[in-house]
C-alpha positions in Angstrom: -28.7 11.1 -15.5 -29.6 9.8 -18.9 -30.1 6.1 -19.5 -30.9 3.9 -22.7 -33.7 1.9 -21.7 -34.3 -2.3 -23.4 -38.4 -3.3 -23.8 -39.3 -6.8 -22.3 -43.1 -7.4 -22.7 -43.9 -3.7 -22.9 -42.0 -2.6 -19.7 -39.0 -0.4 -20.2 -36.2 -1.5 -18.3 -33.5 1.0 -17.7 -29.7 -1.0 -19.2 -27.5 -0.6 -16.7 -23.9 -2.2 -17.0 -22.6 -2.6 -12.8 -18.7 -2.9 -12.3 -18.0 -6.7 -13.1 -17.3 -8.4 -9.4 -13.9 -9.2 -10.3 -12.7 -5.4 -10.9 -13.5 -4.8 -7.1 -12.3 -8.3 -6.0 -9.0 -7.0 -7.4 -8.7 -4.4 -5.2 -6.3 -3.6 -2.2 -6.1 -2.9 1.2 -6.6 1.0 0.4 -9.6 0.5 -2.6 -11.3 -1.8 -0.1 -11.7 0.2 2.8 -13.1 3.0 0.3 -15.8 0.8 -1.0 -16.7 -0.6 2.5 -16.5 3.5 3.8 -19.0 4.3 0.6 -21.3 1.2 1.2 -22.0 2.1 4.9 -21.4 5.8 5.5 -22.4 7.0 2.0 -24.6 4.6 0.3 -26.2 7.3 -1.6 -22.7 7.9 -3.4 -21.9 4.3 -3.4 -26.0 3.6 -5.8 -24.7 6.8 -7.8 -21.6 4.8 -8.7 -22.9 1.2 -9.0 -24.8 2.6 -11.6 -22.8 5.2 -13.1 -20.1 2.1 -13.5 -17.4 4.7 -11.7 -17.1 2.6 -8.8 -14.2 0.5 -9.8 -12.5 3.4 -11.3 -13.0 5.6 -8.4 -11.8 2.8 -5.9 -8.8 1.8 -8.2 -7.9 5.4 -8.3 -7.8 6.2 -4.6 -6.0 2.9 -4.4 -3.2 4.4 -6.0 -3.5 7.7 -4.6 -3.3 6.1 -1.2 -0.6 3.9 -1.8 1.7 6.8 -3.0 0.6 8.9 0.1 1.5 6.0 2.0 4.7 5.7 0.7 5.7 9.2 1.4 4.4 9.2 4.5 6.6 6.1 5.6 9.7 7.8 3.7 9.4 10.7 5.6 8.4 8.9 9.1 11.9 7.0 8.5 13.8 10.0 7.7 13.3 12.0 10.7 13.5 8.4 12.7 16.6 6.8 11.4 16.5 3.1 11.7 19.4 1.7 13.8 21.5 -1.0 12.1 22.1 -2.8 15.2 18.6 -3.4 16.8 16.3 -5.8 15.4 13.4 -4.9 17.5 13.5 -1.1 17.4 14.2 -1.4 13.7 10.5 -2.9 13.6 8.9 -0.5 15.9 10.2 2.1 13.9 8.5 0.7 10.7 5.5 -0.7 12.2 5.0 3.0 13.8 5.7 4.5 10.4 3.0 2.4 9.1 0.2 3.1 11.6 1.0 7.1 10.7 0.4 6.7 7.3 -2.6 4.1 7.7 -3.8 6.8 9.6 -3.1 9.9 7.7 -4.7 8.2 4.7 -7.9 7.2 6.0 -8.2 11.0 7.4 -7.3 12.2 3.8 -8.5 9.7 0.9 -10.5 7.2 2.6 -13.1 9.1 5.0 -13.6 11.8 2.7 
């Protein structure tokens, strides 16, 4: 990594622009848990980021990545599970299971990666 470096006093300081706070604030549910999942499992990636300034764009990207795998998954879950018109409370567990698989499959996939 190359960086342009600012003199204060004699001392080089290396200028580094970090993701503005409200970039990541904006996040969801999906971008979140990848930044948490970088900051403690991989904090070597997440320093490589921070100063990179990819962070936000990487967690913005899985985001959406995540939220269309999600999707999918649910479609698909539904499908194969047909929702009955009559019962309120299997209607539920039926989605609610449908969104556990696909919380699931994309923490396996994206997420823990």
């Amino acid at each position: 990594m190359t960086f342009d470096y600012i003199e204060i006093d004699g001392l080089l300081y290396p200028n580094i622009a970090i993701d503005a706070p409200e970039k990541l604030n904006d996040l969801g549910k999906y971008g979140q848990m990848r930044l948490q999942y970088l900051k403690l499992q991989k904090p070597w990636v997440f320093r490589e980021m921070v100063i990179t300034g990819q962070l936000a764009t990487h967690c913005g990207e899985i985001e959406e990545q995540a939220n269309r795998l999600s999707e999918t998954i649910q479609e698909s879950y539904i499908n194969r599970h047909p929702l009955p018109e009559d019962d309120f409370c299997e209607r539920l567990a039926i989605r609610t299971m449908a969104q556990m698989v696909a919380n699931e499959v994309v923490c396996l996939e994206l997420i823990c990666v």
